[in-house]
TORTIKOL-768559 format. One record per residue (C-alpha): residue number from 1; residue in three letters; x, y, z. Coordinates in steps of 0.1 Angstrom, whole numbers, always signed. Each point is the difference from the previous one (the first is absolute). Layout:
N
<node pos="NUM" code="ALA" X="X" Y="Y" Z="Z"/>
...
***
This chain:
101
<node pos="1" code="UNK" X="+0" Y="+0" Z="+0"/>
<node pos="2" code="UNK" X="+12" Y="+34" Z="-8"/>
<node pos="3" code="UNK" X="+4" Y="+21" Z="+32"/>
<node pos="4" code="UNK" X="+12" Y="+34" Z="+8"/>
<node pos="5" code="UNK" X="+35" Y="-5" Z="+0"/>
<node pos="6" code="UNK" X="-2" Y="-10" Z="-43"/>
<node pos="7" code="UNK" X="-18" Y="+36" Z="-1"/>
<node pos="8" code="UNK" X="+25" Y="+17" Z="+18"/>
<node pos="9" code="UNK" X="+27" Y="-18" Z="-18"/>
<node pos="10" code="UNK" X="-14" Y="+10" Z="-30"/>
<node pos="11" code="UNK" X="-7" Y="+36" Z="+10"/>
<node pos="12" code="UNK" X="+37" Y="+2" Z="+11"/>
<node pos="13" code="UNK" X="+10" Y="-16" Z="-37"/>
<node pos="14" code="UNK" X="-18" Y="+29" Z="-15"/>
<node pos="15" code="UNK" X="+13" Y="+28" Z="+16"/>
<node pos="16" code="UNK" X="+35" Y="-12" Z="-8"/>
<node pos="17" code="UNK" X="-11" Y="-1" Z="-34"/>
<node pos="18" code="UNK" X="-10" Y="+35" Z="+3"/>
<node pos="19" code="UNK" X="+31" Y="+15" Z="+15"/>
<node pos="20" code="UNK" X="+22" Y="-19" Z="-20"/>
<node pos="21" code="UNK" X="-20" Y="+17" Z="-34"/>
<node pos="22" code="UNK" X="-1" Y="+33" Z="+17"/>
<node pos="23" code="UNK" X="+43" Y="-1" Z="+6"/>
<node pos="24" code="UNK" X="+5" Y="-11" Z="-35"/>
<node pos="25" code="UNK" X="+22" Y="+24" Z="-20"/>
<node pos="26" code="UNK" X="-13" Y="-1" Z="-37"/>
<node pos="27" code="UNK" X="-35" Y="-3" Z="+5"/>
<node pos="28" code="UNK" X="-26" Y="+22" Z="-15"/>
<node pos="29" code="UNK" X="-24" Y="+20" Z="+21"/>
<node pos="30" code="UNK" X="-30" Y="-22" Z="-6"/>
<node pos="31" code="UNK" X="+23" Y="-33" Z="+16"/>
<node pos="32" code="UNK" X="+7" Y="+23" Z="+37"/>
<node pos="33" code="UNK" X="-38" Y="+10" Z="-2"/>
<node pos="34" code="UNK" X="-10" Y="-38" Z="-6"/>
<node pos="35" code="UNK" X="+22" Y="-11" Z="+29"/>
<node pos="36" code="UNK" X="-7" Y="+28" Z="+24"/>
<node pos="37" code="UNK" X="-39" Y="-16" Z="-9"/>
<node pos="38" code="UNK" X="+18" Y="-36" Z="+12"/>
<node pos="39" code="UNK" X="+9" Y="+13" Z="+32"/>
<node pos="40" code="UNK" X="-31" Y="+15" Z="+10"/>
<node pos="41" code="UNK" X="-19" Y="-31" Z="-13"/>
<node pos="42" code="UNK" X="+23" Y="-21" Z="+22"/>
<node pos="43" code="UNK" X="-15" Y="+26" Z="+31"/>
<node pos="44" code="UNK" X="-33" Y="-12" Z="-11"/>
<node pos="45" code="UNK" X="+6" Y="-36" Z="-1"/>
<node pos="46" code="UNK" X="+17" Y="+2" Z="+33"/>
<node pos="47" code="UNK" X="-26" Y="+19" Z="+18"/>
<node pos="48" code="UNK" X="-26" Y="-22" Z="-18"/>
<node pos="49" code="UNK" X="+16" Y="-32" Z="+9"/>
<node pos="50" code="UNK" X="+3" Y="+8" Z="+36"/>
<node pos="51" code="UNK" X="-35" Y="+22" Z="+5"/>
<node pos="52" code="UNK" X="-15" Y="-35" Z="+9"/>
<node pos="53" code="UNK" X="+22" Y="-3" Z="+35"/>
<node pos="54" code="UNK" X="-3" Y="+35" Z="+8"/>
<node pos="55" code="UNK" X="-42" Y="-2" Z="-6"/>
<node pos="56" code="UNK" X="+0" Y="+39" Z="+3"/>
<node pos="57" code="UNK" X="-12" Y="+28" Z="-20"/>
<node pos="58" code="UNK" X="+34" Y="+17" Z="+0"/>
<node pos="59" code="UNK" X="+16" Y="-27" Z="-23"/>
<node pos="60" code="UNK" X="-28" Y="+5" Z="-17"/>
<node pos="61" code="UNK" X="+1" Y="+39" Z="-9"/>
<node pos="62" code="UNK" X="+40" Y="+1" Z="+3"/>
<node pos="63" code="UNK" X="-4" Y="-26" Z="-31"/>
<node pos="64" code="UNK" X="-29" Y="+25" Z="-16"/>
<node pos="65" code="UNK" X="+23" Y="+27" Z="+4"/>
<node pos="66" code="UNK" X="+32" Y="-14" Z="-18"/>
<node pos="67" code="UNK" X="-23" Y="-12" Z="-31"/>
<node pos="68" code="UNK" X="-13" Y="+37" Z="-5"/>
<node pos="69" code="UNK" X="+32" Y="+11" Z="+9"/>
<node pos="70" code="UNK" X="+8" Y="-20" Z="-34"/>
<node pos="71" code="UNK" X="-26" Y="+10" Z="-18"/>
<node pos="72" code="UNK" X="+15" Y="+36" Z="+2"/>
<node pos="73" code="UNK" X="+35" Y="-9" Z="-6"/>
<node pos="74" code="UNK" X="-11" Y="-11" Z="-32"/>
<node pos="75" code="UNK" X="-21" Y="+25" Z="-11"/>
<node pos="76" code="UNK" X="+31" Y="+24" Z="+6"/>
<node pos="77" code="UNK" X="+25" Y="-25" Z="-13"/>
<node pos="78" code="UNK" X="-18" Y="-5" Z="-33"/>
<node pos="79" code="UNK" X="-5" Y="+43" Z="-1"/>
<node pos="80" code="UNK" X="+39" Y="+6" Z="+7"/>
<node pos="81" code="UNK" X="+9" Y="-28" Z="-30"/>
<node pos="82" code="UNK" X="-26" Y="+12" Z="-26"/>
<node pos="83" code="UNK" X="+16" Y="+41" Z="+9"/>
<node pos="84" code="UNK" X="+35" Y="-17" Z="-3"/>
<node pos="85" code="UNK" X="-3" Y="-22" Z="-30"/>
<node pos="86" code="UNK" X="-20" Y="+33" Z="-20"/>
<node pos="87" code="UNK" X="+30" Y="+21" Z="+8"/>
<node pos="88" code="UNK" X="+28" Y="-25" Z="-3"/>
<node pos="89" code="UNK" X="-14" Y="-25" Z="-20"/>
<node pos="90" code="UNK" X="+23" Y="-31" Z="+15"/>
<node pos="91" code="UNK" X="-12" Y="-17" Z="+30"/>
<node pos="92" code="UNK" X="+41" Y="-13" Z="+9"/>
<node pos="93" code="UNK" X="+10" Y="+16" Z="+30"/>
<node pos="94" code="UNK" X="+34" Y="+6" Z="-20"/>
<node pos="95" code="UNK" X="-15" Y="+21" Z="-21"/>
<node pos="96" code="UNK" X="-22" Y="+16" Z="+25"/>
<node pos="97" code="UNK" X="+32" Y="+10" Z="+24"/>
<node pos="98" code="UNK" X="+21" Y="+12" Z="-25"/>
<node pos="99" code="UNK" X="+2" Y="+41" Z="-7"/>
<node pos="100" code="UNK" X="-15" Y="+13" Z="-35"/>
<node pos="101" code="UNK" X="+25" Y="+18" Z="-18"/>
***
């Protein structure tokens, strides 16, 4: 049977997956939005996973909280790369840091 420990395994799994994609070097923006997305998904999952042993409303509205707390970082996220890609038109974060000349 699948118990708590598998979801919080797999919650940790996914937030190393989403700080190792954030750290890498020669990623575009879209790959450090998607993996910031990771982590807080792996919030979720953790608070989800362990909201049946705590059996209180505060796991409950912490876990409400993060998810529209996503729903925003997106929102924003996809804004900032639709300006950038318009005025740069590369979504490489080589091309984004270097100067215009």
């Amino acid at each position: 049977m699948i118990g708590t420990g598998h979801f919080v395994a797999l919650a940790g799994l996914a937030f190393l997956i989403g700080v190792a994609g954030s750290l890498r070097r020669r990623g575009s923006v879209l790959l450090v939005v998607m993996s910031a997305q990771i982590v807080t998904l792996a919030a979720i999952m953790l608070g989800a996973a362990t909201a049946p042993e705590a059996a209180s409303a505060t796991v409950t509205a912490y876990a409400l909280s993060v998810m529209i707390g996503a729903i925003a970082q997106v929102s924003v996220a996809a804004a900032i790369i639709i300006c950038v890609y318009r005025n740069r038109g590369a979504l490489a974060l080589r091309r984004i840091n270097a100067p215009r000349g």
